[in-house]
N, C-alpha and C positions, 0 to 999 in steps of 0.2 A: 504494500500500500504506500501509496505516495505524500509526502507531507502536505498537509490541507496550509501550511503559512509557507509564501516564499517572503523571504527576507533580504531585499539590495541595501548592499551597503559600498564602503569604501575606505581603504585603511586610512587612520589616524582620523576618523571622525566621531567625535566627541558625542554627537546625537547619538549616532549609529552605536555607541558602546550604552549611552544611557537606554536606550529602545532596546538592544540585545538584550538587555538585564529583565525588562518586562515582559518580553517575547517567551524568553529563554523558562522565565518564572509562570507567566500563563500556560504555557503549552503542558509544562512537566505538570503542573496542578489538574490540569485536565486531559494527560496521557495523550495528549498529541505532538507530535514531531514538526520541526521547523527546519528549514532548509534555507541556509544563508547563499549567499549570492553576491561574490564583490564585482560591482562592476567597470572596474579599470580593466577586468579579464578581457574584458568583451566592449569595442566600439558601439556598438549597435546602442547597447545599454546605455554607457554613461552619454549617446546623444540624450536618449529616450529619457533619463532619469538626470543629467548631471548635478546641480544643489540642491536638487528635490529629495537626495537622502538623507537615511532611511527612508526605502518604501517600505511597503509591510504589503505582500498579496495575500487574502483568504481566500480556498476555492480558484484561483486564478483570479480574480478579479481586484482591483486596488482598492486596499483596506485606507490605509494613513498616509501620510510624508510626514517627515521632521520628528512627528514626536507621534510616540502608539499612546493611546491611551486603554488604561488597561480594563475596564471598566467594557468598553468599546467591542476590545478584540474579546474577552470571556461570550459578550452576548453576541458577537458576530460566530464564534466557534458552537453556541448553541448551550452555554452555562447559563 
């Protein structure tokens, strides 16, 4: 099964570490897995995303930018 949050980020982004901290704590509280994504790997991306990280995908679809709220993502995951 594949992780229901994708997560872009980008190293040394201070958001990106505050958001993995909630992501990281959401997901493990409600046994769902999270799959990070830095996008300097990949052009496409940081056109698609560049200061807009952290994104946060649920389902494939765009959950957050900048900051998750964590309230947000538990009733988007169905808590």
């Amino acid at each position: 099964m594949s992780a229901r949050v994708t997560f872009y980020t980008r190293p040394g982004c201070h958001l990106c570490d505050e958001a993995r901290t909630v992501v990281a704590a959401v997901c493990a509280d409600l046994g769902e897995s999270f799959e990070e994504v830095d996008i300097t790997t990949d052009g496409d991306l940081e056109d698609r995303f560049g200061e807009e990280v952290p994104v946060t995908f649920v389902d494939g679809r765009q959950h957050d930018f900048w900051r998750v709220d964590e309230t947000r993502l538990r009733k988007a995951l169905g808590a």
